[in-house]
C-alpha positions in Angstrom: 140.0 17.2 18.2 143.4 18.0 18.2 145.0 20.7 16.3 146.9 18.6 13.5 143.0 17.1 12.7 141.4 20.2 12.8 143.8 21.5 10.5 143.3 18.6 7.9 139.7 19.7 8.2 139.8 22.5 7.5 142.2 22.1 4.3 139.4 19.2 3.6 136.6 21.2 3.6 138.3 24.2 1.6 139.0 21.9 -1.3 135.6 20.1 -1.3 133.6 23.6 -1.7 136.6 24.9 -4.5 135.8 21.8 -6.2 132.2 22.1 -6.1 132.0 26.0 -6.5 134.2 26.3 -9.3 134.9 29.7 -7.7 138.1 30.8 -9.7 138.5 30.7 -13.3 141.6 30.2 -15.7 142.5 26.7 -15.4 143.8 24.9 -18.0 145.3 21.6 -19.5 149.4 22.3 -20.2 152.3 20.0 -20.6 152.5 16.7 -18.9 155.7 17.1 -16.6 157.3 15.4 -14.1 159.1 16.6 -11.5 161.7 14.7 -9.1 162.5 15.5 -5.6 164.0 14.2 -2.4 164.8 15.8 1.0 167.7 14.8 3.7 166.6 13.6 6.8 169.7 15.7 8.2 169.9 15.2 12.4 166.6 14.8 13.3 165.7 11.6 15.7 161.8 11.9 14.7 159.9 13.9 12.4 156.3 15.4 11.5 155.1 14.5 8.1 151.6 16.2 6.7 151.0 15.4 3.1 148.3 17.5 1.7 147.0 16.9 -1.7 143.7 18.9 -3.4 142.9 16.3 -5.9 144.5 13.1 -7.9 146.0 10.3 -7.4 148.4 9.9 -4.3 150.8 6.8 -3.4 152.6 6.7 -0.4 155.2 4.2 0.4 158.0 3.2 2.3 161.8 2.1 1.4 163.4 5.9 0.7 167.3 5.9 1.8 166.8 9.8 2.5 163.4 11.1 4.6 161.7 11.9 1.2 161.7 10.4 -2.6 159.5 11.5 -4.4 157.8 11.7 -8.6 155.0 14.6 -9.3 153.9 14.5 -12.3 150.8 17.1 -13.4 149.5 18.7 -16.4 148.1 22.0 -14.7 150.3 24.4 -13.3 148.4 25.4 -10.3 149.1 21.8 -9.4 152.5 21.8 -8.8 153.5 20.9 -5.5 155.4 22.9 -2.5 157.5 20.6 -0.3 159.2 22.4 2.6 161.2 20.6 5.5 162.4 23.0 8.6 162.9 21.5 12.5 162.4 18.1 11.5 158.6 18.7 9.7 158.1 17.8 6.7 155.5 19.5 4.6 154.2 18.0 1.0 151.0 19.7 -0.2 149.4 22.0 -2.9 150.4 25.5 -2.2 147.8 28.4 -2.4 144.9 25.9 -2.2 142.3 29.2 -0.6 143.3 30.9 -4.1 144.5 28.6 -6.7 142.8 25.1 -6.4 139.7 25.5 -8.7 137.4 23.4 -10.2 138.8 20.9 -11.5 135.2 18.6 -12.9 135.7 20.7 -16.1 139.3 19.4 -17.0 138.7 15.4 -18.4 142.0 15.4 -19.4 143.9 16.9 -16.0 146.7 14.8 -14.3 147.6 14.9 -10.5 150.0 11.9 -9.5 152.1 11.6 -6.7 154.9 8.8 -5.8 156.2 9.4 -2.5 158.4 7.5 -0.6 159.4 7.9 2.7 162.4 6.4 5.4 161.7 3.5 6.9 164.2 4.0 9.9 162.7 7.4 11.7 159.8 7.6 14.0 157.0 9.8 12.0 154.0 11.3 13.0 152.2 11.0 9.4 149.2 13.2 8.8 147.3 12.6 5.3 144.5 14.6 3.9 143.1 14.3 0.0 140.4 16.2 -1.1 139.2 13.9 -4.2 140.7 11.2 -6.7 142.4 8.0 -5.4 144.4 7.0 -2.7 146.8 3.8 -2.6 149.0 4.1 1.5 151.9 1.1 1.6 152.5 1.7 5.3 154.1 -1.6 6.2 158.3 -1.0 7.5 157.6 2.9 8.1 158.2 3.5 12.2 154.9 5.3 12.6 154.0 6.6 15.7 150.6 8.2 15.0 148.8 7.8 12.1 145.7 10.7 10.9 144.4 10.1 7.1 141.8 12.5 5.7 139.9 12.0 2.0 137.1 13.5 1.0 135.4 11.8 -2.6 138.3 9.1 -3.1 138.8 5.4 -3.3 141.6 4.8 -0.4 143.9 1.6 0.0 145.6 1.6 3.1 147.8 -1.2 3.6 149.0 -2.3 7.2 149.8 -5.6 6.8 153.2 -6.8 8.7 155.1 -6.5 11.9 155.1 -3.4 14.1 157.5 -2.7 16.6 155.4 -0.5 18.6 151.5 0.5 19.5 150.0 2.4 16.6 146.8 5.0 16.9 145.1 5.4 13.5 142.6 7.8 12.5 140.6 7.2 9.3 138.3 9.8 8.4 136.5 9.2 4.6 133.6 10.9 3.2 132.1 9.3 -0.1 133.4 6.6 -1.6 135.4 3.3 -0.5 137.9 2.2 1.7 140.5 -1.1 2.1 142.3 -1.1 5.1 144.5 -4.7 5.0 145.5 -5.3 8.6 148.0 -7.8 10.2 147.3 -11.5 11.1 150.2 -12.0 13.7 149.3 -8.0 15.4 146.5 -7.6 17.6 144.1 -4.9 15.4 140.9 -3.2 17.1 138.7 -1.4 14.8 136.2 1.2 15.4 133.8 2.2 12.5 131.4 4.7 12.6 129.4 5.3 9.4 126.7 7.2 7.9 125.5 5.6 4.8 127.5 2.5 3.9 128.3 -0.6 4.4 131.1 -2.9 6.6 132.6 -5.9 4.8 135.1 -7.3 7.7 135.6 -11.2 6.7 137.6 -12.9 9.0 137.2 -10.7 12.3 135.0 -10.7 14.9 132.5 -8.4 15.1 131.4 -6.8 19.0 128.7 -3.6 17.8 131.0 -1.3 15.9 134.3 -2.9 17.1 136.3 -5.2 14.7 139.3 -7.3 15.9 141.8 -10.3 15.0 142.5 -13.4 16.7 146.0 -11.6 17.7 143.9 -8.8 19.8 144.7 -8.7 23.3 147.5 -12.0 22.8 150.2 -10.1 20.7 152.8 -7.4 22.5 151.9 -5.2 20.0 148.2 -3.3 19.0 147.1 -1.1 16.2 144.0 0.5 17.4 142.8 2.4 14.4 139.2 4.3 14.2 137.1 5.1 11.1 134.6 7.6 10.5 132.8 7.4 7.6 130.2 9.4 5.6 128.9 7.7 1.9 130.3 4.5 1.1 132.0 1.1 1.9 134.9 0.1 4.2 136.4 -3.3 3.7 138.5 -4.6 6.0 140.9 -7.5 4.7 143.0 -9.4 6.7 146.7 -9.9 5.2 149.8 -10.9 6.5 
């Protein structure tokens, strides 16, 4: 496991057992804001991206004219997020999550929401870990070159429909709940799923043991090999466009 993983691990498995413990106390409902911000892409040829988010709802998309655009709009302070870009990484997460992220069960009436988008034109290394909530990933257009998502108790959309110009790895690690990946028709797509308890909806692929591919695997110039471990739940995997 390399580092960037085990780090995203290691966040993961902080939040779960904060969320779970309740192990801090003070939390409360405030004042529903939002807050706007974006970050130059500056001279950087490629860049690192590792979104880190305790709990809510997350969207991630492409289309931003600078390397980040983004809306955060929460209704606890200790939510607010920290976004920090230095030597061409780019870091959006939760700040403090050892000491400030608490339970959050309690709160019916908390908001977490987070529209990012990101440049389409710069290779990225993207690394994505949410502890609980939901997920929704518009990855079509970005130049990815690697690919790590992380969620813990969350419904996840990841959407990788379209062309890509270049081989993709994906790593999809879930642990209860359910998962849509939408893959391309035209790109050749292997899938490996490893699951605990749950199920494999894959309509349209064929099926070889654990591996999943298209009709485009192994003709296309292009391959998104993408591997799924998963815990409690369902994975779906939909063929697009």
């Amino acid at each position: 496991m390399n580092t960037r993983i085990s780090k995203s691990v290691a966040f993961l498995a902080i939040v779960v057992m904060l969320l779970a413990s309740g192990c801090a106390r003070g939390i409360r409902v405030g004042k529903l804001q939002t807050k706007s911000q974006s970050v130059e892409l500056g001279g950087a040829e490629s860049v690192h991206v590792e979104i880190n988010m305790a709990a809510g709802e997350l969207d991630v998309a492409g289309g931003a004219d600078k390397l980040l655009e983004a809306d955060f709009t929460y209704n606890v302070a200790e939510l607010e997020p920290e976004v920090k870009y230095s030597g061409g990484t780019l870091i959006v997460q939760h700040p403090d999550v050892k000491t400030r992220v608490t339970s959050l069960w309690d709160l019916d009436d908390y908001r977490c929401e987070w529209d990012l988008s990101l440049n389409d034109d710069v290779p990225m290394d993207l690394s994505i870990t949410l502890g609980a909530g939901k997920i929704d990933l518009q990855l079509a257009g970005l130049s990815l070159t690697g690919l790590d998502i992380n969620v813990g108790a969350a419904e996840a959309t990841i959407d990788l429909t379209g062309d890509w110009a270049r081989d993709l790895d994906v790593t999809v690690k879930a642990g209860v709940g359910r998962a849509t990946l939408r893959l391309p028709r035209r790109v050749g797509v292997r899938v490996t799923v490893e699951t605990g308890i749950g199920d494999v909806d894959a309509p349209g692929l064929k099926r070889d043991g654990d591996v999943y591919t298209n009709n485009a695997y192994g003709e296309s110039a292009v391959t998104l090999r993408i591997d799924i471990k998963a815990g409690v739940g369902k994975i779906n995997l939909e063929l697009g466009e």
